[in-house]
Residue frames as qw, qx, qy, qz and C-alpha x, y, z in Angstrom:
[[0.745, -0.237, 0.341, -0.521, 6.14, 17.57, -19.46],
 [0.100, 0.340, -0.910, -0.215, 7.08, 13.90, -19.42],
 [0.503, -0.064, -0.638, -0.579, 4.90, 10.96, -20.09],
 [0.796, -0.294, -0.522, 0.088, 5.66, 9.36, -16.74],
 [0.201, -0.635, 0.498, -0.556, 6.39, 10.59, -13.07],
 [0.731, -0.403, -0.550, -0.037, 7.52, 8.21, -10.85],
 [0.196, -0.723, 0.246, -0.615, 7.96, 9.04, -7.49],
 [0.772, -0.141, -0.566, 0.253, 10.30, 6.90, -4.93],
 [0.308, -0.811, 0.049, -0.495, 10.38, 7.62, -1.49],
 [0.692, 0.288, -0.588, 0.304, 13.48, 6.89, 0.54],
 [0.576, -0.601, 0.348, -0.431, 13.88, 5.69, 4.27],
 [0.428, -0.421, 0.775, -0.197, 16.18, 2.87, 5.50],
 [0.844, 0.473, 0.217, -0.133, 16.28, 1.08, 2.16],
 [0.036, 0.541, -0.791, -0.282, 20.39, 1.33, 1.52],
 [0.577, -0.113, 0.802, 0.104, 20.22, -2.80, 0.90],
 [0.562, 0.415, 0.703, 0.133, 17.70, -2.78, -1.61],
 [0.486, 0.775, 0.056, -0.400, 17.59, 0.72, -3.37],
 [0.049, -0.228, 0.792, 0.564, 20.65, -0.60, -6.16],
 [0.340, 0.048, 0.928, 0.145, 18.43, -3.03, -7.02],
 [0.252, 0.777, 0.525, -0.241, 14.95, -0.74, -7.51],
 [0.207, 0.799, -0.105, -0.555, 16.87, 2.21, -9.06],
 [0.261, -0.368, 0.787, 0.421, 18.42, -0.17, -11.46],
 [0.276, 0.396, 0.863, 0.149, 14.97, -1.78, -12.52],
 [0.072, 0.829, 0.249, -0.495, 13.64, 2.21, -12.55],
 [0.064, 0.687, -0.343, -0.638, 16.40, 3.00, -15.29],
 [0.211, -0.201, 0.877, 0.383, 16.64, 0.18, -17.25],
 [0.354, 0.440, 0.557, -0.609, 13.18, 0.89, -18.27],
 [0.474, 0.424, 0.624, 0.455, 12.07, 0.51, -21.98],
 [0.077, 0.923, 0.372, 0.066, 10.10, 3.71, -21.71],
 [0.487, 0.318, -0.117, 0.805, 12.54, 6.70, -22.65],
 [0.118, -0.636, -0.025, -0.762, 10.18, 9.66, -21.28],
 [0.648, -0.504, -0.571, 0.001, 10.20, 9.08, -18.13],
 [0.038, -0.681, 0.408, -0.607, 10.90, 11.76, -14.72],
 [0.702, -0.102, -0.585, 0.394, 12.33, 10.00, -12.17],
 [0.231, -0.717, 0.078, -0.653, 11.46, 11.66, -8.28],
 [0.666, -0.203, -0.686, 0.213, 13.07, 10.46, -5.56],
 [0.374, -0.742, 0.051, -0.554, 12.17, 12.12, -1.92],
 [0.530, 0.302, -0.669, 0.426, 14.38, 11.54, 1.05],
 [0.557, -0.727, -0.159, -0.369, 12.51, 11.49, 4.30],
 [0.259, -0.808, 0.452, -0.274, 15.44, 12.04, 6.13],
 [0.961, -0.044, -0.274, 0.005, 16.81, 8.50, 5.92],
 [0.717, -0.522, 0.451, 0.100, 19.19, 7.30, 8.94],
 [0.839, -0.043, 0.447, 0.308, 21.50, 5.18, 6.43],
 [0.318, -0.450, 0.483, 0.681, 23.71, 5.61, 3.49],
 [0.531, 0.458, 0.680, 0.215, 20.51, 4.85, 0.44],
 [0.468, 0.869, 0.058, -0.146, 20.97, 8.57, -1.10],
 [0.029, 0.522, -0.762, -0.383, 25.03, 8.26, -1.64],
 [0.447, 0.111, 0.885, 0.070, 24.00, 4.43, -2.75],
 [0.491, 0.782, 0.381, -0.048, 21.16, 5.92, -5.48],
 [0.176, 0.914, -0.294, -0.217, 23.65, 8.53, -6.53],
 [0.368, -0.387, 0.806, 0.255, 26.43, 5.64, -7.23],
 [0.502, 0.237, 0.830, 0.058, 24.00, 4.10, -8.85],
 [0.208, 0.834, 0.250, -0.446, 22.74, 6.92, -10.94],
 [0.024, -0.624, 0.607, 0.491, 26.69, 7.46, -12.28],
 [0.369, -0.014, 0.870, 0.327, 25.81, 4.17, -14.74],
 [0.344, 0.554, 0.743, 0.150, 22.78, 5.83, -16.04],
 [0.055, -0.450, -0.180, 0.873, 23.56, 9.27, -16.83],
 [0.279, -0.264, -0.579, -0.719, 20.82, 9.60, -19.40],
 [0.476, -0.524, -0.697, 0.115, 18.74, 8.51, -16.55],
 [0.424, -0.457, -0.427, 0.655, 20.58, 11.10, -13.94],
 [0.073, -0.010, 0.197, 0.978, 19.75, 14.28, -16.27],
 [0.371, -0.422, -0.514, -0.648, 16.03, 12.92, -15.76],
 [0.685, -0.428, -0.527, 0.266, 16.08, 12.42, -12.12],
 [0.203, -0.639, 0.174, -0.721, 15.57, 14.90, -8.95],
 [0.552, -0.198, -0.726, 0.360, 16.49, 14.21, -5.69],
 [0.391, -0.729, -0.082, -0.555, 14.27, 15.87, -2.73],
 [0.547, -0.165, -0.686, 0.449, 15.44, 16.25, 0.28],
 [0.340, -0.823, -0.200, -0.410, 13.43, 16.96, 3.17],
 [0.071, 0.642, -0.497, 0.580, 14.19, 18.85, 6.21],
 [0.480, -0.401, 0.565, -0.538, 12.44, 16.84, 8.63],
 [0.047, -0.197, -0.969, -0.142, 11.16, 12.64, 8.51],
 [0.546, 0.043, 0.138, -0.825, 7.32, 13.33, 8.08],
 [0.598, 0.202, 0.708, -0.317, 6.41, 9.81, 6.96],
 [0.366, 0.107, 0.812, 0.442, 5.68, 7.96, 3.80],
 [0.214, 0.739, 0.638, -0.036, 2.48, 10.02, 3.02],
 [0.093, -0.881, 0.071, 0.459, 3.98, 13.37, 3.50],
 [0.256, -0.418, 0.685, 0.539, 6.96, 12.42, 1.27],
 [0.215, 0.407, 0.731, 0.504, 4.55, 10.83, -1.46],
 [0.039, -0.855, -0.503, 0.123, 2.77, 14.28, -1.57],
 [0.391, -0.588, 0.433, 0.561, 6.02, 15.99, -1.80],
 [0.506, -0.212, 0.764, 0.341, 6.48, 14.03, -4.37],
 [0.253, 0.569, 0.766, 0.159, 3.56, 14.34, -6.36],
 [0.070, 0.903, 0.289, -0.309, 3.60, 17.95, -5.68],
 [0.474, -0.569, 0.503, 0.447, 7.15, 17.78, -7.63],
 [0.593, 0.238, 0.769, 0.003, 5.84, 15.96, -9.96],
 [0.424, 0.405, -0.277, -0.761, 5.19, 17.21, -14.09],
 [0.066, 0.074, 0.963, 0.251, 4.20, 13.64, -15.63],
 [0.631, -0.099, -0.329, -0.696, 0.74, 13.43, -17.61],
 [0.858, -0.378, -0.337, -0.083, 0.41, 9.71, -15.32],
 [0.033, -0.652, 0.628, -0.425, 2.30, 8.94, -12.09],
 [0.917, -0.196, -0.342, -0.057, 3.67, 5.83, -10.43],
 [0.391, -0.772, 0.464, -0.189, 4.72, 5.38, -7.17],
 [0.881, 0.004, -0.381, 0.279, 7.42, 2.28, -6.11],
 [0.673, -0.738, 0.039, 0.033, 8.28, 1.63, -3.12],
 [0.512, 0.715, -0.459, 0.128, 12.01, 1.88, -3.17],
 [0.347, -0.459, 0.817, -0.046, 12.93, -1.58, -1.35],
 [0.675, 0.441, 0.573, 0.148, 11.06, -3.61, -4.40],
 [0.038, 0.347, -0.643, -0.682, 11.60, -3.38, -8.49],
 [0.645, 0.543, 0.332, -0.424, 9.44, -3.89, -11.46],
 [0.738, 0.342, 0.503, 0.292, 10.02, -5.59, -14.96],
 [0.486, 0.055, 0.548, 0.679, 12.00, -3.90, -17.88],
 [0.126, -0.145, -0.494, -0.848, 9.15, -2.75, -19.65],
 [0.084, -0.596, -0.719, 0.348, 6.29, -2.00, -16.60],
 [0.190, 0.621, 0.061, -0.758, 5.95, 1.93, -17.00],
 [0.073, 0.198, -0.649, -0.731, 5.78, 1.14, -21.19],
 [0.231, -0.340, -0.868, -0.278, 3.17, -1.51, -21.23],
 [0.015, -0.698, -0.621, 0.356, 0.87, 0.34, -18.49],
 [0.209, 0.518, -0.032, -0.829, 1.27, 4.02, -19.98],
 [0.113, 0.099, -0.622, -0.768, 0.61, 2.37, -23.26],
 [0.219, -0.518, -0.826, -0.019, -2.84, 0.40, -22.11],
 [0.133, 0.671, 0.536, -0.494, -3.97, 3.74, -20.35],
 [0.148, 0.399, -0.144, -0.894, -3.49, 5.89, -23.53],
 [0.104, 0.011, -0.933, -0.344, -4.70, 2.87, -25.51],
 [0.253, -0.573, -0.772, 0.112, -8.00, 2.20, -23.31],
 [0.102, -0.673, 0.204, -0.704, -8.21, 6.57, -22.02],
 [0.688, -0.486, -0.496, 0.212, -7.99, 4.72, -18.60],
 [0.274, -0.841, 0.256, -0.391, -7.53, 7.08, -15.34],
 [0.405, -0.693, 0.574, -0.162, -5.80, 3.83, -13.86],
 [0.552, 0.563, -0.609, -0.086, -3.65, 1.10, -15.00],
 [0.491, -0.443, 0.735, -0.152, -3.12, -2.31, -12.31],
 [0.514, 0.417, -0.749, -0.044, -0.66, -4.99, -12.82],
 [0.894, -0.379, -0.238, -0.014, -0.37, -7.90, -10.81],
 [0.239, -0.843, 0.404, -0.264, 1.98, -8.43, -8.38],
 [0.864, -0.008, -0.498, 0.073, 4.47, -10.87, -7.22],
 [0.604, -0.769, 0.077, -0.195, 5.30, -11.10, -3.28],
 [0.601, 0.446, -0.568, 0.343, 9.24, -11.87, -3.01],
 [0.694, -0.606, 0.308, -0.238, 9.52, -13.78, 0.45],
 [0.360, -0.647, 0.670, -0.064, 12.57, -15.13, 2.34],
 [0.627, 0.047, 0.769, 0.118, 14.13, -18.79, 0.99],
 [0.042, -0.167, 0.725, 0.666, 13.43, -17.79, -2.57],
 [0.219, 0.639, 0.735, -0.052, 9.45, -18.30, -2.06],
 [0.039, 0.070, 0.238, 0.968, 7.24, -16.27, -4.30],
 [0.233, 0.418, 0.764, -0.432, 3.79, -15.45, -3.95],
 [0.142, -0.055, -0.445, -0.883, 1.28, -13.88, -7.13],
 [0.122, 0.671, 0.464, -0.565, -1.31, -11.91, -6.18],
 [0.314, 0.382, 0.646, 0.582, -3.58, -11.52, -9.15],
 [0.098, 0.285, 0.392, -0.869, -4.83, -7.91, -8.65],
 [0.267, 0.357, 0.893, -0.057, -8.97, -7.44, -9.63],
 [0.287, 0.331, -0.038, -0.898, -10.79, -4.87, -11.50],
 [0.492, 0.483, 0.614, -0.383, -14.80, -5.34, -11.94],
 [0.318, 0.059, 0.516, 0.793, -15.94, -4.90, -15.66],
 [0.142, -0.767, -0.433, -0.452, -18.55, -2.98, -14.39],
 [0.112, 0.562, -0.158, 0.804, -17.73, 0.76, -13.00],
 [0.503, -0.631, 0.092, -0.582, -20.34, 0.98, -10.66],
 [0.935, -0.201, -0.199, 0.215, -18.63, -2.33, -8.60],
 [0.476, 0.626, -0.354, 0.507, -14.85, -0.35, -8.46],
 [0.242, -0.570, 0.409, -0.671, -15.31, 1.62, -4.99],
 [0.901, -0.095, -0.221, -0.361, -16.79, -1.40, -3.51],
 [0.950, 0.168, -0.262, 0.041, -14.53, -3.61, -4.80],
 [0.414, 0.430, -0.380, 0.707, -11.61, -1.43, -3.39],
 [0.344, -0.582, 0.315, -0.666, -13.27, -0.76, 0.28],
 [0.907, -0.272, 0.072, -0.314, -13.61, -4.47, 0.68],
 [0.024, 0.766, -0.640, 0.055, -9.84, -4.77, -0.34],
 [0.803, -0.257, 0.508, -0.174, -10.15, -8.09, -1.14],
 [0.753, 0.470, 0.342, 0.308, -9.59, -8.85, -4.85],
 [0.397, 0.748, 0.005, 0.532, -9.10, -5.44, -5.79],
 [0.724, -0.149, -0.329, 0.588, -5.83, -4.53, -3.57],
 [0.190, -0.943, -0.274, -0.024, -5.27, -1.54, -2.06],
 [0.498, -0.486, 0.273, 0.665, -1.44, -0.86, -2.69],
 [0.440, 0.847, -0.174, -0.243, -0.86, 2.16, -5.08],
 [0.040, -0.745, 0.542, 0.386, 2.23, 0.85, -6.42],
 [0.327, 0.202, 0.837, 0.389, 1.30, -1.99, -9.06],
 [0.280, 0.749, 0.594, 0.087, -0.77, 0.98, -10.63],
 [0.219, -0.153, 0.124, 0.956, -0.29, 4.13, -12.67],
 [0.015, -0.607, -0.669, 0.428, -2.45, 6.98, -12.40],
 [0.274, 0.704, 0.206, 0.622, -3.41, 9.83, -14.36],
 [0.383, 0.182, -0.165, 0.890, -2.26, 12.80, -13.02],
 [0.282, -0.338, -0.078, -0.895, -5.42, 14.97, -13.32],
 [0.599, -0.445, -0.633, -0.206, -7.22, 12.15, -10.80],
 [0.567, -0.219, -0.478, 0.634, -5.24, 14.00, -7.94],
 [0.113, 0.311, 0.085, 0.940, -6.58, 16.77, -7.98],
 [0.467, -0.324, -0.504, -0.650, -9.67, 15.78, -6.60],
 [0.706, -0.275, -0.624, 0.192, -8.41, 13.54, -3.85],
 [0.368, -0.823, 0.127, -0.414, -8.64, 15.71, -0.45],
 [0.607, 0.300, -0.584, 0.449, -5.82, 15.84, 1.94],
 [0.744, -0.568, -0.348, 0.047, -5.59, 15.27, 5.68],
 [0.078, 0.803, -0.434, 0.401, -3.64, 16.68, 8.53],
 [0.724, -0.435, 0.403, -0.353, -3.31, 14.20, 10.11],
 [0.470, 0.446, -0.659, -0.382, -0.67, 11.69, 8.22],
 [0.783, -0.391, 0.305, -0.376, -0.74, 8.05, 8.49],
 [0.398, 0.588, -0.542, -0.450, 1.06, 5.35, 8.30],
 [0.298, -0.086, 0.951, 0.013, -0.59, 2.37, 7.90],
 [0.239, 0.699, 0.630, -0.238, -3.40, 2.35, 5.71],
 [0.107, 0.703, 0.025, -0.703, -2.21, 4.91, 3.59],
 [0.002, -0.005, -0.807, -0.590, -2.02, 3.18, 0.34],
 [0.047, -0.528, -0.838, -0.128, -5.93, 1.86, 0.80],
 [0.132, 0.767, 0.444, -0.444, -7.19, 5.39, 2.01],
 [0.201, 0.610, 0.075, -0.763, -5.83, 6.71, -1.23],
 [0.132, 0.044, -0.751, -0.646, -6.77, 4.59, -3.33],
 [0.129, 0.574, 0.787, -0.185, -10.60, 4.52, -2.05],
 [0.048, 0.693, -0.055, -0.717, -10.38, 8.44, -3.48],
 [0.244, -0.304, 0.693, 0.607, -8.88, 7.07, -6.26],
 [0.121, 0.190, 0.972, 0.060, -10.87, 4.38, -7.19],
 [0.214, 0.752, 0.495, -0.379, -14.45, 6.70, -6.36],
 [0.184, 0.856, 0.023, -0.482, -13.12, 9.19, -8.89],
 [0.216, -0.334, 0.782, 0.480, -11.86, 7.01, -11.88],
 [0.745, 0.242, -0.063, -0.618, -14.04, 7.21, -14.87],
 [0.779, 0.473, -0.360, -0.199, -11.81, 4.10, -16.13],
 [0.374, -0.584, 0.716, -0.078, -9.75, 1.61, -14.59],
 [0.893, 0.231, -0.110, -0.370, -8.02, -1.22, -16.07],
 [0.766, -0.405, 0.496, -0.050, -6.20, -4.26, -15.32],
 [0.600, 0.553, -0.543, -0.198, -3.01, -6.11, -17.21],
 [0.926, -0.303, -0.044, -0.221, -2.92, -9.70, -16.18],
 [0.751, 0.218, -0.380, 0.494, 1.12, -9.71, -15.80],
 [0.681, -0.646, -0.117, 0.325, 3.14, -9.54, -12.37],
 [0.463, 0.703, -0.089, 0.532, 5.40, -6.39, -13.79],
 [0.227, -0.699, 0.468, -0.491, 6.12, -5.17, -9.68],
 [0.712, -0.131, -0.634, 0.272, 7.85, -7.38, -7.02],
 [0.282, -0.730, 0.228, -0.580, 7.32, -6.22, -3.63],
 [0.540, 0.243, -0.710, 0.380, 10.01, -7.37, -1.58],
 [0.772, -0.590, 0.131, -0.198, 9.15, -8.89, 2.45],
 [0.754, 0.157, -0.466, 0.436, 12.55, -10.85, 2.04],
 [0.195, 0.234, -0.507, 0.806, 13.32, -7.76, 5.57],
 [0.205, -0.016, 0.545, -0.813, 10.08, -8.12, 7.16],
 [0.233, -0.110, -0.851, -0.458, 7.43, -10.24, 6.60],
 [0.362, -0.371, 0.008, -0.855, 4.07, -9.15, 7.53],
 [0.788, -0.311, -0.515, -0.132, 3.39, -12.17, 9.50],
 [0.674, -0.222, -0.396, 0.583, 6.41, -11.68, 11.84],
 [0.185, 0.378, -0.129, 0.898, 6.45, -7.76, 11.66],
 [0.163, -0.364, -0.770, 0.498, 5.01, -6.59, 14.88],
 [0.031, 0.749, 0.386, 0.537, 2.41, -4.21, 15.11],
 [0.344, 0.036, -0.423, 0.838, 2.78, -1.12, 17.38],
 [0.076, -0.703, -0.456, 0.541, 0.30, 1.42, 19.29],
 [0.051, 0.397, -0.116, -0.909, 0.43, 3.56, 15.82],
 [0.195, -0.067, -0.825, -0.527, -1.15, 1.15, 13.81],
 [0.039, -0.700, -0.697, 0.149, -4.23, 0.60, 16.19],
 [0.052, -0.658, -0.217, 0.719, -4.18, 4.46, 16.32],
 [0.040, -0.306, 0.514, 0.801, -3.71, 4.90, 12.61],
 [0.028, -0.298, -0.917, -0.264, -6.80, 2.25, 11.98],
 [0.066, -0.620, -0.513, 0.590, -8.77, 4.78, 14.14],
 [0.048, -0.563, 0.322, 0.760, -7.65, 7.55, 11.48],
 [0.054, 0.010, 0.840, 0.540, -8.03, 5.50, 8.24],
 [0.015, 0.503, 0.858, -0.102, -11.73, 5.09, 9.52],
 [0.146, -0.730, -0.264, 0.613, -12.46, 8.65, 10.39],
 [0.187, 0.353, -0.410, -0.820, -11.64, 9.72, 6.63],
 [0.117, -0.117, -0.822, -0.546, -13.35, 7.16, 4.65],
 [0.094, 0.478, 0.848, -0.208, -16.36, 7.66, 6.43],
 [0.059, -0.633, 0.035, 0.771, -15.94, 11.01, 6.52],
 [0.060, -0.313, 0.705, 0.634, -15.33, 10.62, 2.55],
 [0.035, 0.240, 0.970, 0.035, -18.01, 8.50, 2.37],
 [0.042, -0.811, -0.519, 0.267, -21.09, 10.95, 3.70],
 [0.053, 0.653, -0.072, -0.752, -19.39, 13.72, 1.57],
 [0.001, 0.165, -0.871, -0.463, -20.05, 11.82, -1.24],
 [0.746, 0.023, 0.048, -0.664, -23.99, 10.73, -0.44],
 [0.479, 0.444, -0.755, -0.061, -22.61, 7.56, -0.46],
 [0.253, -0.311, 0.788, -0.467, -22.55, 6.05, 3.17],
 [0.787, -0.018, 0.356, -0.504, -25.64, 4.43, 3.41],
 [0.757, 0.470, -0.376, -0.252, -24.83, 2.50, 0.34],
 [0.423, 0.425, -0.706, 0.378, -21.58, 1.16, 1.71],
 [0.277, -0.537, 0.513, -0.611, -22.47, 1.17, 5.69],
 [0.861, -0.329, 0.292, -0.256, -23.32, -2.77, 6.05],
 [0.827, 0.484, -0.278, 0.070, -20.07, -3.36, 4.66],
 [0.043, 0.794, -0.344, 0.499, -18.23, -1.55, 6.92],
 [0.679, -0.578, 0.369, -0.261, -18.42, -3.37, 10.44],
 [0.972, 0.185, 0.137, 0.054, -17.06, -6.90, 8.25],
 [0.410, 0.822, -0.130, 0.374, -14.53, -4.96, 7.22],
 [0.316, -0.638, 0.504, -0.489, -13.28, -3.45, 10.87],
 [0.860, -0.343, 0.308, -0.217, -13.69, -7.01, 12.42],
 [0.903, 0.302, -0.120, 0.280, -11.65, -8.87, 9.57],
 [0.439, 0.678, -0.218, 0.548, -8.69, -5.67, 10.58],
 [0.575, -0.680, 0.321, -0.321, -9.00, -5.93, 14.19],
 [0.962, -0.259, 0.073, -0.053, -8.44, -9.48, 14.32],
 [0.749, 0.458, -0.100, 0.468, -5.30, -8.87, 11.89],
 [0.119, -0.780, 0.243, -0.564, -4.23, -6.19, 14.34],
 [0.728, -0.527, 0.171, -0.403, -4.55, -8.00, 17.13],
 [0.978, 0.086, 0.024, 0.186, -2.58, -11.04, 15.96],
 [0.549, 0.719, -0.215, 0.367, 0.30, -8.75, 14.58],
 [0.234, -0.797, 0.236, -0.504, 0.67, -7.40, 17.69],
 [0.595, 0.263, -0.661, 0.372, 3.42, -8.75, 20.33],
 [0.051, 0.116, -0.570, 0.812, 2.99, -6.77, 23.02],
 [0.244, -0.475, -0.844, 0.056, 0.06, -8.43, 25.12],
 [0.135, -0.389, -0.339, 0.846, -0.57, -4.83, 26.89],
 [0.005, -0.169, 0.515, 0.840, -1.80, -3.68, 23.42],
 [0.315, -0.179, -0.891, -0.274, -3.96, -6.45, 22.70],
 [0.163, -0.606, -0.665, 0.406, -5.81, -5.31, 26.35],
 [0.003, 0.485, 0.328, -0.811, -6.07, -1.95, 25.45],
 [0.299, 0.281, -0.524, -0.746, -7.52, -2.50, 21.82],
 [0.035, -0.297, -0.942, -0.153, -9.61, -5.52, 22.54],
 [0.234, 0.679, 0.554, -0.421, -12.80, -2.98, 22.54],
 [0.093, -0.207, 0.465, 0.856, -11.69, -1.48, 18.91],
 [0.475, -0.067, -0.496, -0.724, -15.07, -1.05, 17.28],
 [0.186, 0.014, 0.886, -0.424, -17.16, -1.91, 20.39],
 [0.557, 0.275, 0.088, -0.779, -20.27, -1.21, 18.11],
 [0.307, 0.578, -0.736, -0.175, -19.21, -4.35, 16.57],
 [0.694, -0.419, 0.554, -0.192, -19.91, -7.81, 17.32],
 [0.038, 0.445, -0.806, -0.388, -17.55, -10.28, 15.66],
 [0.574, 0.078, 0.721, -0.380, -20.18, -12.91, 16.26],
 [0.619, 0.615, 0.415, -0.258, -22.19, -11.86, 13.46],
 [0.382, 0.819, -0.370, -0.215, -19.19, -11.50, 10.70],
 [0.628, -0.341, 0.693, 0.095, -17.50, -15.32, 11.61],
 [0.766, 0.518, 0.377, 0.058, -18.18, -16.28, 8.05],
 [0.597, 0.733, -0.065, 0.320, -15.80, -13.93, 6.66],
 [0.241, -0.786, 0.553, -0.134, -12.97, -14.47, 9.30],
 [0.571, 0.253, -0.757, 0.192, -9.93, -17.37, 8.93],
 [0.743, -0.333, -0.578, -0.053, -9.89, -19.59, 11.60],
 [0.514, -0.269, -0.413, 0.702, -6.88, -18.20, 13.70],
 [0.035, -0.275, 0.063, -0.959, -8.87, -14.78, 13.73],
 [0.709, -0.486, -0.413, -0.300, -11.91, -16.33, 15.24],
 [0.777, -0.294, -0.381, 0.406, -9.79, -17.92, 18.02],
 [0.443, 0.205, -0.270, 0.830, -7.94, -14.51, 18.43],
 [0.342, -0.457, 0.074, -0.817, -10.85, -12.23, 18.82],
 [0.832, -0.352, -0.410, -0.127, -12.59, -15.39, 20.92],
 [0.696, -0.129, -0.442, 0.551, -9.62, -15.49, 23.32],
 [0.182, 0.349, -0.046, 0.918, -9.73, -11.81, 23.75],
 [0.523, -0.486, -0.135, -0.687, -12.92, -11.17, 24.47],
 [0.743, -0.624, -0.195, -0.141, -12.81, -13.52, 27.29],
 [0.588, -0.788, 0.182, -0.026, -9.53, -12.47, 28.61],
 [0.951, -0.056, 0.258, 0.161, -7.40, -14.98, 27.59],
 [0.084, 0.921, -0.290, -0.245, -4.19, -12.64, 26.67],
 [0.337, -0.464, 0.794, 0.200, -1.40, -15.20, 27.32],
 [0.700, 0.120, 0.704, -0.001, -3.18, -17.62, 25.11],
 [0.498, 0.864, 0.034, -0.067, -3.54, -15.13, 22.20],
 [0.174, 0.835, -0.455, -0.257, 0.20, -14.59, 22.26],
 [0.507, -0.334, 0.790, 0.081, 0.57, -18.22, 22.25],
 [0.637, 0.629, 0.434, 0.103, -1.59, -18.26, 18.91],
 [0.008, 0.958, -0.208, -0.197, 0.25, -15.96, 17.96],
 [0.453, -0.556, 0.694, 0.056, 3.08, -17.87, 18.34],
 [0.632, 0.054, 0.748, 0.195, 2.26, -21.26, 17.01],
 [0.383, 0.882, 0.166, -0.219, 0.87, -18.86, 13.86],
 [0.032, -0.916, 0.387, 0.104, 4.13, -17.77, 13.14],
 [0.539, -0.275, 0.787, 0.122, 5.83, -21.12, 13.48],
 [0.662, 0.443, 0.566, -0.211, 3.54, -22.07, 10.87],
 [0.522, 0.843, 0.042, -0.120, 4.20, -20.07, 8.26],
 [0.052, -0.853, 0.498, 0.145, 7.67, -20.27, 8.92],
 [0.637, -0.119, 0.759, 0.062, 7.64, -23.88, 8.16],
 [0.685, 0.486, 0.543, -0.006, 5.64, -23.77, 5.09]]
């Protein structure tokens, strides 16, 4: 059994996997099982990992390459992956970002150090022009704050892959037929999170998670993502009331849905979309949640509700411009 499983999951990521499997081997940690899962990628990133592999053959005698028969989606494939998997902790990376030298050492040693069930690092956000962004990630020093802290996905983030997990916390986490893929980092780590006696936090940026090919400002949303938000909702509540738990949590929720509509809505290009989602959570009224919405999400859901399509994509628009200046 090794000390560490990570588990990379490959899809239309030739450009950047050199760079990730390179930061994967060059790791400090020696024990480490290396799991990469091919969801049927379109391009040329498993001959590219395997090229890259020949420089590390201590590395390639610890390393397994899965290939699946069909694309099922990032979830499926991390499940695969996990199901592949012999490490006492496991970390996922995405495999179009890399991570410091000596990330999998300094977190496996802080959870055996601390018996933590999860390890999170900060993060640094590698965007176009050489900009960087660091995103300090949050963990409460009081337990009973964690789930919370992780359903309001505000401090404490909701991407598994600046964190490393015991193993034995998966067991616990219930699986869906239904895969998704947006949202699938935050619906398992609200499992996660609810069922971690321990969770702690090293204040260094050890993962870079590359937008330099798609930056979530410009990346459009599509008709799976409003459908997937639909999905994301439908477990954690679910999750939630199997737990005895809802009530606790249920005047968090609607703030929550209104802050992710508006972000939905904005992403989204295709004005057609924007009409057939502008009643998402009609139980909802944004009215009463303006305090915890940025300005251009006010204006978006405002324009919506009275119609005002063409003008949304022109916020939209000038949105975009924005950021692209700064």
């Amino acid at each position: 059994m090794s000390l560490v499983s990570i588990i990379v999951c490959i899809y239309n990521t030739e450009q950047f996997i050199p760079k990730c499997a390179e930061s994967l081997f060059k790791q400090t940690l020696e024990d480490i099982e290396f799991i990469f899962v091919n969801d049927c990628t379109p391009d040329n990133a498993i001959q590219v990992l395997q090229d890259t592999m020949e420089h590390f053959p201590r590395r390639k005698s610890q390393s397994h390459i899965i290939h699946l028969e069909k694309n099922g989606g990032l979830e499926n494939a991390r499940r695969i992956g996990l199901a592949n998997a012999h490490g006492k902790y496991i970390q996922y990376i995405d495999s179009d970002d890399y991570i410091e030298a000596d990330m999998i050492e300094r977190m496996y040693k802080m959870a055996v150090d601390t018996k933590a069930d999860i390890v999170a690092c900060d993060l640094v956000i590698e965007l176009a022009g050489n900009k960087q962004q660091y995103i300090t990630e949050y963990v409460s020093t009081n337990p009973s704050e964690w789930f919370r802290d992780m359903l309001i996905n505000d401090k404490s983030n909701g991407f598994l892959a600046n964190k490393l997990y015991k193993r034995d916390l998966f067991q616990k986490v219930k699986t869906y037929i239904h895969p998704i893929s947006y949202l699938e980092d935050f619906s398992l780590n609200l499992q996660l999170y609810y069922y971690a006696q321990k969770i702690v936090h090293i204040p260094t940026a050890f993962y870079h998670y590359v937008k330099i090919n798609s930056t979530a400002i410009t990346a459009s949303k599509n008709r799976k993502h409003f459908e997937d938000i639909h999905e994301f909702w439908k477990r954690a509540i679910d999750f939630m009331k199997d737990q005895g738990i809802y009530e606790q949590y249920a005047n968090l929720i609607p703030q929550i849905q209104i802050v992710q509509k508006a972000d939905l809505i904005l992403d989204t290009k295709d004005r057609s979309l924007r009409k057939t989602y502008r009643n998402m959570f009609p139980e909802v009224d944004y009215h009463q949640y303006t305090l915890h919405l940025r300005l251009g999400q006010k204006i978006v859901l405002w324009l919506i509700e009275h119609n005002l399509y063409y003008a949304s994509s022109l916020l939209r628009w000038l949105l975009i411009t924005k950021a692209k200046l700064q």
